[in-house]
C-alpha positions as a Markdown table, in Angstrom:
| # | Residue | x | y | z |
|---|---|---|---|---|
| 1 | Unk | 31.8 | 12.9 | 42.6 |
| 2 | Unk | 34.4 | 13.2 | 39.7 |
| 3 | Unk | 34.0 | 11.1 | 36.5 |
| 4 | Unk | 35.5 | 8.3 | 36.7 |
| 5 | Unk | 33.7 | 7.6 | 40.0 |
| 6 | Unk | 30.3 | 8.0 | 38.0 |
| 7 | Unk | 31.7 | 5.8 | 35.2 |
| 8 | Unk | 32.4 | 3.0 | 38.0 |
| 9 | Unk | 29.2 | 3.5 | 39.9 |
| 10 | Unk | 27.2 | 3.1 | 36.5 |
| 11 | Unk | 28.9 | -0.1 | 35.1 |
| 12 | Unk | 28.5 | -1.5 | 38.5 |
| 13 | Unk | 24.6 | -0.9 | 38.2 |
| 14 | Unk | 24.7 | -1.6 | 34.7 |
| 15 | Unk | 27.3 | -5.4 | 34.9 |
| 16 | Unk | 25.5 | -6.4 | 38.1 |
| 17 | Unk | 21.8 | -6.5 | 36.7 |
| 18 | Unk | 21.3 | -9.8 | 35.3 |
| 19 | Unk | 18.3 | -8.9 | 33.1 |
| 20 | Unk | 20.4 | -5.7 | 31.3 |
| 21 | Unk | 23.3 | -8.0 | 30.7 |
| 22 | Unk | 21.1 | -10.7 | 28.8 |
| 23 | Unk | 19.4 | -8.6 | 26.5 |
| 24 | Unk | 22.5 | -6.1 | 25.5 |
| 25 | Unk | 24.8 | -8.9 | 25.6 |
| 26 | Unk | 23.2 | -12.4 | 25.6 |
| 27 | Unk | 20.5 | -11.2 | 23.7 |
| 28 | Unk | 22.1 | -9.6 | 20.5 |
| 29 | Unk | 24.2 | -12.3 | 20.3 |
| 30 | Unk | 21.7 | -14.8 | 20.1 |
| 31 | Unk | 19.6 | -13.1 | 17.5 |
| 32 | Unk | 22.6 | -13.2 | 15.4 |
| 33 | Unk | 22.4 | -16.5 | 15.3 |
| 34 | Unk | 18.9 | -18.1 | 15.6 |
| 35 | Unk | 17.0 | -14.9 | 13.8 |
| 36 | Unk | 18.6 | -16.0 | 10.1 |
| 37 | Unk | 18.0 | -19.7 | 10.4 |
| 38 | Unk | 14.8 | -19.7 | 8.9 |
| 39 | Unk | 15.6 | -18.0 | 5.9 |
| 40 | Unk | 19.0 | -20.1 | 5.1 |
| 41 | Unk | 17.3 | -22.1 | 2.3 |
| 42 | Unk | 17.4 | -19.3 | -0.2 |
| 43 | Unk | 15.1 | -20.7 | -2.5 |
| 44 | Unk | 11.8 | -23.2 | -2.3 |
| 45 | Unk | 12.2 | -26.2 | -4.1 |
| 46 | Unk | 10.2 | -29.8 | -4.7 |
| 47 | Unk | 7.0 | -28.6 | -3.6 |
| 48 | Unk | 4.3 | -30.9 | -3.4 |
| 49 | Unk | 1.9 | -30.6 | -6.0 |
| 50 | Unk | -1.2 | -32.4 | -7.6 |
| 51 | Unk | -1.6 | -32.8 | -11.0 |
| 52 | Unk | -5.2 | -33.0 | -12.6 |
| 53 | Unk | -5.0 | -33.7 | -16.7 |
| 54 | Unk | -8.7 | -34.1 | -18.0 |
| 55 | Unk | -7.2 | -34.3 | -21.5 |
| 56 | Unk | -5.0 | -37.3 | -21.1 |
| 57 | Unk | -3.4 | -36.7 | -24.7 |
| 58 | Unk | 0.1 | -36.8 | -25.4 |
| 59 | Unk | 0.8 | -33.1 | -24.7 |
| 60 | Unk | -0.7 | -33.1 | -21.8 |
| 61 | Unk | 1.7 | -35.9 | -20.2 |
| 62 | Unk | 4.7 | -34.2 | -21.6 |
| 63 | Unk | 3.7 | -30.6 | -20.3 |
| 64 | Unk | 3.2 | -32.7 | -17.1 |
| 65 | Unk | 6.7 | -34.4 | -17.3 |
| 66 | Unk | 8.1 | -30.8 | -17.7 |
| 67 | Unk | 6.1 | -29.7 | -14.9 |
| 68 | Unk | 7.4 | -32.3 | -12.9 |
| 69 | Unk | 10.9 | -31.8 | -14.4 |
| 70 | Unk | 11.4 | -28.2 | -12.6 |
| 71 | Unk | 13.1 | -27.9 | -9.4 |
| 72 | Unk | 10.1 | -26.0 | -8.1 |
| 73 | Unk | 7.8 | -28.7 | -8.3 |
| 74 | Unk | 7.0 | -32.4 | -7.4 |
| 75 | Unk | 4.1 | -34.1 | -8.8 |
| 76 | Unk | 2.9 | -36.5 | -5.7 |
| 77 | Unk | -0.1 | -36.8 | -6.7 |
| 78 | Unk | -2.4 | -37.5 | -9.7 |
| 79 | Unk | -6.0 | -36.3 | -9.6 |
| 80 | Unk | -9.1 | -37.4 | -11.6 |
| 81 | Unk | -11.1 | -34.5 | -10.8 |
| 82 | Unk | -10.7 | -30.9 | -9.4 |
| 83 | Unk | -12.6 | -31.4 | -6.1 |
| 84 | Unk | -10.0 | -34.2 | -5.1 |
| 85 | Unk | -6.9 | -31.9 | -5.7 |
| 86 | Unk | -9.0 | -29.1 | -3.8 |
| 87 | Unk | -9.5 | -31.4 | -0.7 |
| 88 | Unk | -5.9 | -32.3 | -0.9 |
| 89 | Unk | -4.4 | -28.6 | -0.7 |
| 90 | Unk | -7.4 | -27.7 | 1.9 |
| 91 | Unk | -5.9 | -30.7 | 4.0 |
| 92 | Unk | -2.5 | -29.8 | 2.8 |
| 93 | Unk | -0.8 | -32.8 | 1.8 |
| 94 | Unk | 0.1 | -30.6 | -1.8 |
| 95 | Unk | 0.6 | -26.7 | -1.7 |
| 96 | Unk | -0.8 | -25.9 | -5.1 |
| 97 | Unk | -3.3 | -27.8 | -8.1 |
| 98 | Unk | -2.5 | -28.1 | -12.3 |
| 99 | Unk | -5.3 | -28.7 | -14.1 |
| 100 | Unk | -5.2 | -29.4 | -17.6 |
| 101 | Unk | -8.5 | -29.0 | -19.2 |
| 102 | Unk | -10.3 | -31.5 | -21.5 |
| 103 | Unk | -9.6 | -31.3 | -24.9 |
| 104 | Unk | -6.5 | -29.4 | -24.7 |
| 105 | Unk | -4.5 | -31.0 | -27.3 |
| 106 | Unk | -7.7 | -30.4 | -29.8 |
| 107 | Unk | -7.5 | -26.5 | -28.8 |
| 108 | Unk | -3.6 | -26.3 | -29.4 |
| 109 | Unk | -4.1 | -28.0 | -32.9 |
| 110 | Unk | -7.2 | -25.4 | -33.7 |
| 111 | Unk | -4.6 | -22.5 | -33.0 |
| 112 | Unk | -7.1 | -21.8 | -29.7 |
| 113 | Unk | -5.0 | -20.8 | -26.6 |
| 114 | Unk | -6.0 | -23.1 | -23.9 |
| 115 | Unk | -5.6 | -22.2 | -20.4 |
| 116 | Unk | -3.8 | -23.8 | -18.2 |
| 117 | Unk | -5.0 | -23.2 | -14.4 |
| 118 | Unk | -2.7 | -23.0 | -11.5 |
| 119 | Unk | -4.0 | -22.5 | -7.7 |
| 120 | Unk | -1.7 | -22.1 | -4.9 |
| 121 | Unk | -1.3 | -21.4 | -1.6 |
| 122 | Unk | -0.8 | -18.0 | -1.6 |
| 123 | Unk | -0.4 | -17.3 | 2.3 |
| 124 | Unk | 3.4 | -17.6 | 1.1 |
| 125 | Unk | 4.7 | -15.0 | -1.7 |
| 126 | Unk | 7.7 | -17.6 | -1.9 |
| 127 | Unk | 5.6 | -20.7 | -2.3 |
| 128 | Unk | 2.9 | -19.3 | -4.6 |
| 129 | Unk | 6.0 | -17.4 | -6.7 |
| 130 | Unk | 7.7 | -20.6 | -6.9 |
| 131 | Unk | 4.9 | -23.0 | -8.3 |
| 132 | Unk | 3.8 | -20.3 | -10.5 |
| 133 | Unk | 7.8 | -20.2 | -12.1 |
| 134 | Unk | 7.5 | -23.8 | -12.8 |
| 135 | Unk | 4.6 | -23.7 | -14.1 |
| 136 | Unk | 5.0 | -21.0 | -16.5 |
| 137 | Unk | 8.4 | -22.1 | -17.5 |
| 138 | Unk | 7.3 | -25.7 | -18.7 |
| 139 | Unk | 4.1 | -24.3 | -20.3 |
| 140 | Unk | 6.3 | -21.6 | -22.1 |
| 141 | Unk | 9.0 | -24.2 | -23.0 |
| 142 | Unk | 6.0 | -26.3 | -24.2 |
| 143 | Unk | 4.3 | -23.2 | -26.1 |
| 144 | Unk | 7.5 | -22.4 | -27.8 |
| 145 | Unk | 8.4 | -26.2 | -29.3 |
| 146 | Unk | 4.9 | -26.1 | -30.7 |
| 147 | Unk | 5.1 | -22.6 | -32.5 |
| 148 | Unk | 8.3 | -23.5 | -33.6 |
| 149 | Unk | 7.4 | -26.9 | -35.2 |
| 150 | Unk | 4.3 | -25.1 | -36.6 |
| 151 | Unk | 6.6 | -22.7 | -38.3 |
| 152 | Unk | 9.1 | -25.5 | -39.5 |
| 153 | Unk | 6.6 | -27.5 | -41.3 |
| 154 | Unk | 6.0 | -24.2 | -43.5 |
| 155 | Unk | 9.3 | -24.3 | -44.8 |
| 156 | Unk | 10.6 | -21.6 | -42.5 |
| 157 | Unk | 14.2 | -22.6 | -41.2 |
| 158 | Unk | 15.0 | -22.8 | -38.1 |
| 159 | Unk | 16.8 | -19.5 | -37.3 |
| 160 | Unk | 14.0 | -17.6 | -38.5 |
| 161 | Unk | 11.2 | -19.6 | -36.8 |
| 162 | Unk | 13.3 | -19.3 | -33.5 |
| 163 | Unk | 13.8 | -15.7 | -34.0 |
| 164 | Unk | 9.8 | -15.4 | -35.3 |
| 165 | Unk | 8.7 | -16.9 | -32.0 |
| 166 | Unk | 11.0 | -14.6 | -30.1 |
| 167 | Unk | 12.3 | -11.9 | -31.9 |
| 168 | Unk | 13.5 | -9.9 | -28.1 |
| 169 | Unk | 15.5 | -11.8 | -25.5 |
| 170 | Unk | 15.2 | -10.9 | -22.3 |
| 171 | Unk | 18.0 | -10.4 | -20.0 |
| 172 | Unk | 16.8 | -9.9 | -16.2 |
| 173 | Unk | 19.5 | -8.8 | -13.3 |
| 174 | Unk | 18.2 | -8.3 | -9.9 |
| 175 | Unk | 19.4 | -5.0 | -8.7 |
| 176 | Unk | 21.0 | -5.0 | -5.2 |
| 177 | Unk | 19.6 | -8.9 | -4.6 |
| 178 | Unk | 21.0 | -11.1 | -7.4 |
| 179 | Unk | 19.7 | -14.3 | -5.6 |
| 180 | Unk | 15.9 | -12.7 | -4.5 |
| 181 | Unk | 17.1 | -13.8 | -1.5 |
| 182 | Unk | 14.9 | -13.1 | 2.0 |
| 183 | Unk | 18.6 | -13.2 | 3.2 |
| 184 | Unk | 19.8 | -10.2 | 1.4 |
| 185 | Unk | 16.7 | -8.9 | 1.7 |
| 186 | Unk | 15.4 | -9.0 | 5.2 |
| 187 | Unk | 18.2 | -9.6 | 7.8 |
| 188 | Unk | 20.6 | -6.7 | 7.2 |
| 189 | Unk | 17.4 | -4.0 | 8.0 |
| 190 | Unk | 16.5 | -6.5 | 11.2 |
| 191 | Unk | 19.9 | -6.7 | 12.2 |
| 192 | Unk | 19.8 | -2.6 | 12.6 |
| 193 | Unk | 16.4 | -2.7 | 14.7 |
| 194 | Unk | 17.5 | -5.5 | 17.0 |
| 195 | Unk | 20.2 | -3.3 | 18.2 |
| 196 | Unk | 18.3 | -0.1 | 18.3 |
| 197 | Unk | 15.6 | -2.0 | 20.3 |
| 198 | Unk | 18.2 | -3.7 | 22.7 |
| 199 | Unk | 19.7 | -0.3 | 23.4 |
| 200 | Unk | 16.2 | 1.0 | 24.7 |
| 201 | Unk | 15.8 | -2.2 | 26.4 |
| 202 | Unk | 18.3 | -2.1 | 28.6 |
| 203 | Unk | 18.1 | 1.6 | 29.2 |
| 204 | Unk | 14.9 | 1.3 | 29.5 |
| 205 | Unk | 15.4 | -1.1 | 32.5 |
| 206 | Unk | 18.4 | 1.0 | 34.1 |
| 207 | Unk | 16.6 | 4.5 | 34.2 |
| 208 | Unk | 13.2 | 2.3 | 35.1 |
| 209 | Unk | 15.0 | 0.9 | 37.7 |
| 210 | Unk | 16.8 | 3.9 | 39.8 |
| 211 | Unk | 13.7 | 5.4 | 39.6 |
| 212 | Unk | 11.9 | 2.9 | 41.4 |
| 213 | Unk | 14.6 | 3.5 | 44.1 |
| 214 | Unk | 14.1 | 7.1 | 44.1 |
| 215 | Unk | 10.6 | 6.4 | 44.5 |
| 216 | Unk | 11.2 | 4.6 | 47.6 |
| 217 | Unk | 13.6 | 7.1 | 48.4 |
| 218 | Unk | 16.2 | 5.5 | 48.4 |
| 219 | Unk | 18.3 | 8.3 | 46.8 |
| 220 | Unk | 21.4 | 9.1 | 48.7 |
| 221 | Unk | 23.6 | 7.0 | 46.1 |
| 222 | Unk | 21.9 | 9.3 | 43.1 |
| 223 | Unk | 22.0 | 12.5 | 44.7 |
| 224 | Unk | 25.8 | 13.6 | 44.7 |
| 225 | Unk | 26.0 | 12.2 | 40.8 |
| 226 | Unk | 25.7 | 15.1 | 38.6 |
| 227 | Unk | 23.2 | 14.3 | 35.6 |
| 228 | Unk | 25.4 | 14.8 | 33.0 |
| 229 | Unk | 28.5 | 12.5 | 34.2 |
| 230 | Unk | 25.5 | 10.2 | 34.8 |
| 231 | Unk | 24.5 | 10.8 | 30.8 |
| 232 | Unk | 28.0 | 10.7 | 29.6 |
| 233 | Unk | 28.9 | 7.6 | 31.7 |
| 234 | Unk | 26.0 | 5.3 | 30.1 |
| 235 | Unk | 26.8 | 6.6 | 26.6 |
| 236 | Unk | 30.1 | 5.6 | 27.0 |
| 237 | Unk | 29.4 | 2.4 | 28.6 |
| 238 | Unk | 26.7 | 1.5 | 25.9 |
| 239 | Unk | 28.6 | 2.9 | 22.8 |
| 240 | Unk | 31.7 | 0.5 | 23.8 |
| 241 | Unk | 29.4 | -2.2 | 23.9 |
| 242 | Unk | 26.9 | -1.7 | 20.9 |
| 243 | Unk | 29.8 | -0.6 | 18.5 |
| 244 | Unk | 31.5 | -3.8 | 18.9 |
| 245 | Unk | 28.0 | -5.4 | 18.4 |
| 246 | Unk | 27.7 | -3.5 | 15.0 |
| 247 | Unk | 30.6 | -4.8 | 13.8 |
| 248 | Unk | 30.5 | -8.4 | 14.5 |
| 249 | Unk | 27.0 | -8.2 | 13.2 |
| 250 | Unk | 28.7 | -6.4 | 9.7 |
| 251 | Unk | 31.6 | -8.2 | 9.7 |
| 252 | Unk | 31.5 | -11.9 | 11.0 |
| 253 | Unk | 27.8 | -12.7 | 10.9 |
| 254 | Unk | 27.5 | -11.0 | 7.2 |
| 255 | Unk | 30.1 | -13.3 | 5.9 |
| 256 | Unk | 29.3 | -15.8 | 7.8 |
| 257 | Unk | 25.1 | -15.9 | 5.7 |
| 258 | Unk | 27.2 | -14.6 | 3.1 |
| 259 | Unk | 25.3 | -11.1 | 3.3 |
| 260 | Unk | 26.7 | -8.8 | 0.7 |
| 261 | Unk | 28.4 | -6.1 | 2.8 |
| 262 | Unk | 30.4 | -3.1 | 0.5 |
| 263 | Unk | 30.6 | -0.4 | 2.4 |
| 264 | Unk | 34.0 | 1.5 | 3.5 |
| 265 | Unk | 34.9 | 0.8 | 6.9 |
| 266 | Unk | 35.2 | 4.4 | 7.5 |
| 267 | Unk | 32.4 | 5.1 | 6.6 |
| 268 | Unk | 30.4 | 2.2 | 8.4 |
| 269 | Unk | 31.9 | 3.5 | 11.8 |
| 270 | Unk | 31.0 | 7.0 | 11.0 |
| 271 | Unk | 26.9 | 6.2 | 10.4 |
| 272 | Unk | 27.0 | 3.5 | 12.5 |
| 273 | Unk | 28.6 | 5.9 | 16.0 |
| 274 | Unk | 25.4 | 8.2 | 14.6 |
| 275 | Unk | 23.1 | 5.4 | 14.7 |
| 276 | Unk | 24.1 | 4.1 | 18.2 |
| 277 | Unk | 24.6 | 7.3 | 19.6 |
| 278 | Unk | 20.8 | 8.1 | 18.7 |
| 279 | Unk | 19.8 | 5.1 | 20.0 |
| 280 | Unk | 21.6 | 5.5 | 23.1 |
| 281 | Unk | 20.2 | 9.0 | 24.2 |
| 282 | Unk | 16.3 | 8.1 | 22.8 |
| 283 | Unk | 17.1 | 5.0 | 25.4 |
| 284 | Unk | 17.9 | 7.7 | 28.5 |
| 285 | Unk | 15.0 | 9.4 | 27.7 |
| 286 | Unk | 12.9 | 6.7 | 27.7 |
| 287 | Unk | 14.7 | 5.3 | 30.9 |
| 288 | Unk | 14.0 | 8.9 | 32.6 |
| 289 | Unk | 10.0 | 8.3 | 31.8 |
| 290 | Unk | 9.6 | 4.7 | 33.1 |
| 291 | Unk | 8.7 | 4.5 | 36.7 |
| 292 | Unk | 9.9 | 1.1 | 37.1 |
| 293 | Unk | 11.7 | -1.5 | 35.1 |
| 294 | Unk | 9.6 | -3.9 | 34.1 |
| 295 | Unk | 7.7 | -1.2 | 31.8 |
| 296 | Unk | 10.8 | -1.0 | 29.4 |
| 297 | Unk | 10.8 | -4.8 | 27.9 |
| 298 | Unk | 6.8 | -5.1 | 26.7 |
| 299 | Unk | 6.9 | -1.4 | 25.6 |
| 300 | Unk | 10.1 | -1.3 | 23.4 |
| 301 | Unk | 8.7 | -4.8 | 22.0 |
| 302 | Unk | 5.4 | -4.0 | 21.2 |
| 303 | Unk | 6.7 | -1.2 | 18.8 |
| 304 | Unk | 8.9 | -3.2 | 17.0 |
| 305 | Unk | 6.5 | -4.7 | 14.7 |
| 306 | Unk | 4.9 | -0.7 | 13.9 |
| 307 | Unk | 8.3 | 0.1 | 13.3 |
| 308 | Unk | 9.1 | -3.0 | 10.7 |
| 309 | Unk | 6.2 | -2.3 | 8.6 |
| 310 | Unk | 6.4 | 1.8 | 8.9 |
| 311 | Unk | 10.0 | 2.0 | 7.9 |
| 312 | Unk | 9.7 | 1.1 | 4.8 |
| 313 | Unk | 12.0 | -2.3 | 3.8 |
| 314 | Unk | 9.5 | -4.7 | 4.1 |
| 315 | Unk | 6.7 | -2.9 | 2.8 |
| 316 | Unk | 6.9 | -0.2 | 0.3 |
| 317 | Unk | 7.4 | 3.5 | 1.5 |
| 318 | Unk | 4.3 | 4.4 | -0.9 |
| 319 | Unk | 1.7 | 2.1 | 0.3 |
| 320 | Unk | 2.6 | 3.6 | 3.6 |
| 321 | Unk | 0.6 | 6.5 | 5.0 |
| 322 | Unk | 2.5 | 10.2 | 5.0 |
| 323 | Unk | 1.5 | 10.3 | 8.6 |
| 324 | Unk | 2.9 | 6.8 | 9.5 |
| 325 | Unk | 5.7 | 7.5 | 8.0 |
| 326 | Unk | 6.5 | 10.7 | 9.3 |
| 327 | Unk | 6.3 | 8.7 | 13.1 |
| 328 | Unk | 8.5 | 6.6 | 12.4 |
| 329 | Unk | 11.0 | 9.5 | 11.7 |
| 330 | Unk | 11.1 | 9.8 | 15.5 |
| 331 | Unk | 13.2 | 6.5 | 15.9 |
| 332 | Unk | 17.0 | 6.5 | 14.7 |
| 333 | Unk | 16.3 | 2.7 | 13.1 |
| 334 | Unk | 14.3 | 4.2 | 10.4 |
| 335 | Unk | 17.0 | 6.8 | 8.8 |
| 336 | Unk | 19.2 | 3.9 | 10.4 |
| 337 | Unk | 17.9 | 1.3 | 8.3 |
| 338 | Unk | 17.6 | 3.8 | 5.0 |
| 339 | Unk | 21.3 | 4.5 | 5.2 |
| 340 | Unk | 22.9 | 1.3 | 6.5 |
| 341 | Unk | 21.2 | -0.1 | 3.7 |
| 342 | Unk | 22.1 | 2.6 | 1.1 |
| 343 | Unk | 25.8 | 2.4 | 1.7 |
| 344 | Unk | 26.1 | -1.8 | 3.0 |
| 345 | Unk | 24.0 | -3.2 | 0.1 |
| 346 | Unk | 23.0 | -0.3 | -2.2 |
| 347 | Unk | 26.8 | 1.1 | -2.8 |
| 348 | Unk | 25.5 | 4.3 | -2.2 |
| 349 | Unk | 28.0 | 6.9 | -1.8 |
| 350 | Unk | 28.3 | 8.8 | 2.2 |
| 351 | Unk | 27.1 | 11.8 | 0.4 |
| 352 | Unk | 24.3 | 10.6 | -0.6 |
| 353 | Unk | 22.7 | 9.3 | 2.8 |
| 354 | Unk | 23.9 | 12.6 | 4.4 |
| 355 | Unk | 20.5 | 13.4 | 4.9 |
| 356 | Unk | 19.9 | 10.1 | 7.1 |
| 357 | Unk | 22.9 | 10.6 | 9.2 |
| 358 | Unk | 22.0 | 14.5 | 9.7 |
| 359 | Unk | 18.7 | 13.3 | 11.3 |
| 360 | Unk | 20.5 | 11.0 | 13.6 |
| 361 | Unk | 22.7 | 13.6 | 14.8 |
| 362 | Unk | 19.6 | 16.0 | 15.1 |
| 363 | Unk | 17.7 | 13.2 | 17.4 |
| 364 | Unk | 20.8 | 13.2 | 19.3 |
| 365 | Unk | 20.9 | 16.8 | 20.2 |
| 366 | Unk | 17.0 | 16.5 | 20.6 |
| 367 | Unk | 16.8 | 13.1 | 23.0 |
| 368 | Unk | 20.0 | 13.8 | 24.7 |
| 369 | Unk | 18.2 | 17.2 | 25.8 |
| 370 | Unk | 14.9 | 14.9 | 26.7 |
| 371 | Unk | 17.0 | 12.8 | 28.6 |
| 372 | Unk | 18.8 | 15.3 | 31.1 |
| 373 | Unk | 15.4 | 17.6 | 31.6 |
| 374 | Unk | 13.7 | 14.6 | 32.9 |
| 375 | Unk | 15.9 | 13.2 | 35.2 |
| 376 | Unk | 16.6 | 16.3 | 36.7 |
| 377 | Unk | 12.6 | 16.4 | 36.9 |
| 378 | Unk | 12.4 | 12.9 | 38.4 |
| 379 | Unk | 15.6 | 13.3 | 40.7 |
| 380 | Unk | 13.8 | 17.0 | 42.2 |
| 381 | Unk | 10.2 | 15.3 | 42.3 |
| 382 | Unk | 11.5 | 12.7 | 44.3 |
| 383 | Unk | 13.2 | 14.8 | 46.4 |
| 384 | Unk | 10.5 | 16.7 | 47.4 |
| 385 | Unk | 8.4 | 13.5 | 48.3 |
């Protein structure tokens, strides 16, 4: 059987499975939609919050006007002691307490630094962060007009009791996320494992599949295909398909969550047919291994979330264990992910995530090897049967 009769064959099995076309078609494309919505509102704002002052003085109310002033916060309820506010954010009607202790405004006079307490519901980085930066803000702001009037009614002027109070500014810029946004920060590595994991799902299901019909031997359409026109044919079948997916998830779907996207075009094809072409062969492989198709959708899925947290974007590389790490090696999305992210949101340079897209090629040569022993294996074992 020549080529092109293989190609034909293969698309045919491939286009006429209803389950392979959902998730390598219907599948990516919904993700690109739905997975972002719940991180389009960048930032947290007017949480609900309860406010216990056990001073009652006239600092106290304006610290907890200012409080109540940030965008962060929203004062809905007033507390008269801590157990109430307590039993509120236990029932959650307010996601974090203030508590301004008794005789705060006597402490501030007596040059003793009060504390101000803060508790929060810390099950969410973003809520606990944001309550705590409203908090702090107002207190500092408060902090600062005290100092400052302190130093004024000394005689010092006011340029030097501003620049006594703070004699360093601080000037922060978030490298490579300007907003802190989960946007920037978590979809564009996601993006990269949803098509690596849909690759291997559907491949997973088409080598699953025929070798279900082998086992029932049920082989006379496999056996005049030669293995590698077989090989080539899904790799070019898949490539077509997952390249275009690459690029509507780097081009229209950046822009459209206004992802920060910087790389050369050139070079986002040339990782990207690396990337694919990794995934593509690993997805053979794993294909040849399954002994029927409904294997291929639980076990690509249950290793996503392994993979998320050993790859190192959502949790740090050296809180990881070497050995961890090392696994995840085995699975184009981690150097995937590493140099997608260097050159897409990092600027970095093609040079300097050759060694990323030297592994990919290497897991090529390596899975694409994988990939043709054991369907040969499968093919004679059945054969024999």
């Amino acid at each position: 059987m020549n080529f092109f009769r293989v190609l034909k064959a293969e698309a045919k099995l491939i286009f006429s499975d209803v389950a392979i076309v959902l998730t390598i078609i219907g599948g990516v494309i919904l993700y690109a939609f739905l997975y972002p919505q719940p991180y389009a509102e960048q930032s947290v704002s007017a949480l609900s919050v309860s406010m216990v002052d056990l001073d009652k003085s006239d600092i106290s109310r304006e610290i907890a006007f200012k409080i109540n002033a940030t965008p962060q916060v929203n004062i809905t309820r007033y507390d008269l002691s801590e157990k109430a506010a307590k039993e509120a954010l236990i029932a959650g009607e307010v996601k974090a307490i203030i508590v301004i202790p008794n005789n705060f405004k006597r402490d501030v006079a007596l040059n003793v630094s009060p504390t101000v307490a803060v508790g929060a519901d810390s099950s969410y980085f973003l809520i606990y962060g944001s309550v705590l930066e409203g908090v702090m803000r107002s207190v500092l702001t408060q902090s600062a007009t005290l100092k400052i009037s302190k130093l004024l009614i000394t005689g010092t002027p006011l340029s030097g009791a501003k620049e006594s109070y703070t004699p360093y500014s601080l000037n922060t810029i978030n490298l490579f996320n300007k907003d802190n946004s989960y946007t920037q920060y978590v979809i564009p590595a996601v993006f990269i494992l949803i098509l690596q994991q849909t690759i291997l799902i559907g491949l997973g299901i088409l080598g699953g599949g025929v070798n279900e019909r082998l086992a029932r031997n049920k082989q006379n359409e496999y056996e005049d295909r030669d293995t590698f026109l077989v090989m080539s044919a899904r790799f070019i079948i898949f490539a077509s398909i997952f390249l275009l997916h690459m690029l509507f998830y780097f081009g229209f779907v950046f822009s459209l969550f206004h992802i920060t996207h910087i790389a050369k075009i050139s070079d986002l094809l040339n990782f990207g047919f690396a990337f694919i072409s990794a995934s593509i062969f690993l997805g053979i492989f794993l294909g040849s291994l399954f002994n029927s198709r409904e294997i291929a959708t639980p076990t690509v899925l249950f290793s996503s979330l392994p993979l998320v947290f050993s790859i190192g974007f959502i949790w740090p590389l050296e809180a990881i264990p070497e050995v961890v790490h090392y696994l995840s090696l085995l699975f184009p999305v981690t150097p995937g992910i590493q140099g997608f992210l260097g050159l897409n949101q990092m600027g970095a340079s093609f040079e300097q995530v050759l060694p990323h897209y030297g592994l990919l090629w290497a897991q090529v040569v390596i899975y694409a090897f994988l990939g043709y022993y054991f369907i040969n294996k499968k093919r004679k074992k059945y054969a024999n049967n």
